[in-house]
C-alpha positions in Angstrom: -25.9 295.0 -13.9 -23.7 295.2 -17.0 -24.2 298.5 -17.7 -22.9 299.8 -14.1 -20.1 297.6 -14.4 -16.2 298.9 -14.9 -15.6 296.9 -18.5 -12.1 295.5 -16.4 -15.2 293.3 -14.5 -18.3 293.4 -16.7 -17.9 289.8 -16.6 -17.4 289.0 -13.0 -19.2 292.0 -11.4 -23.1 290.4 -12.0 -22.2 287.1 -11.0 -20.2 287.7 -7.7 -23.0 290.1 -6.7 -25.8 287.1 -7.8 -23.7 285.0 -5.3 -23.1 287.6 -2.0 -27.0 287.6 -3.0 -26.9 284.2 -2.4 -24.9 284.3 0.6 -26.9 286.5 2.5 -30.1 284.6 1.9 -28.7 281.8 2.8 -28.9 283.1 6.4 -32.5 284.9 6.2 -34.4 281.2 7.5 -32.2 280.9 9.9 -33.0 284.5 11.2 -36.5 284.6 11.2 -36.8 281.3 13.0 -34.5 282.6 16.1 -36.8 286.3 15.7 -39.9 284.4 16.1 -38.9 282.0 18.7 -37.4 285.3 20.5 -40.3 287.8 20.2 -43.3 286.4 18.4 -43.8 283.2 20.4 -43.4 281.1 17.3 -46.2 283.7 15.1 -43.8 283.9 11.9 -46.4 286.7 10.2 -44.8 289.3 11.9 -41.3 288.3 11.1 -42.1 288.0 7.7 -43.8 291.1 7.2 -40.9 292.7 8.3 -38.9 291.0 5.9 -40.9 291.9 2.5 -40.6 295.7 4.3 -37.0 295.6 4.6 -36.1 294.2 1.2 -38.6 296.3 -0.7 -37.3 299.7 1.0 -33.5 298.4 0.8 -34.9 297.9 -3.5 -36.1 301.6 -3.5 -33.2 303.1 -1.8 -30.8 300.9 -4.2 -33.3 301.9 -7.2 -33.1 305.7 -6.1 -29.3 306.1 -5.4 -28.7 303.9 -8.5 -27.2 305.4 -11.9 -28.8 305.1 -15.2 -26.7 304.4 -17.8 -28.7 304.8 -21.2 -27.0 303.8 -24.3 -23.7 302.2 -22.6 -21.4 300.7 -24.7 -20.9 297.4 -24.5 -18.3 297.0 -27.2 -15.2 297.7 -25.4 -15.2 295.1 -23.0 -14.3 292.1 -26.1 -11.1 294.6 -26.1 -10.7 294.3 -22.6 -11.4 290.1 -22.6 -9.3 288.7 -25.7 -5.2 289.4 -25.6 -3.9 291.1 -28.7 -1.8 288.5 -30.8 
């Protein structure tokens, strides 16, 4: 996550997204309950299912569209963090 970061928020950047993360799990329990009171008739294997599917084609597509940065450098940011005296 660093390494796709702007150096003006390579610090902020990994731990705001760890925290939307967060955010929208925060809601997934709540969601499968209501899907498998709705359609399943209280079976949560379906629901479930489709939740490992959905977050392991939303990783791929992430993974795919992603840009790898090999041999980013890091340096600049302390430039960008401490105020010249």
């Amino acid at each position: 996550m660093n390494e796709l970061s702007p150096p003006a928020v390579r610090a902020t950047f990994p731990g705001l997204a760890y925290q939307f993360g967060n955010l929208l799990a925060s809601r997934n329990s709540v969601i499968q309950a209501k899907l498998t009171e709705q359609h399943y008739g209280g079976n949560y294997a379906p629901v479930l299912a489709w939740t490992v599917v959905l977050v392991a084609t939303l990783v791929v597509v992430i993974s795919l569209i992603g840009k790898e940065i090999k041999g980013a450098d890091l340096s600049t940011t302390a430039d960008l963090a401490v105020p010249d005296e």
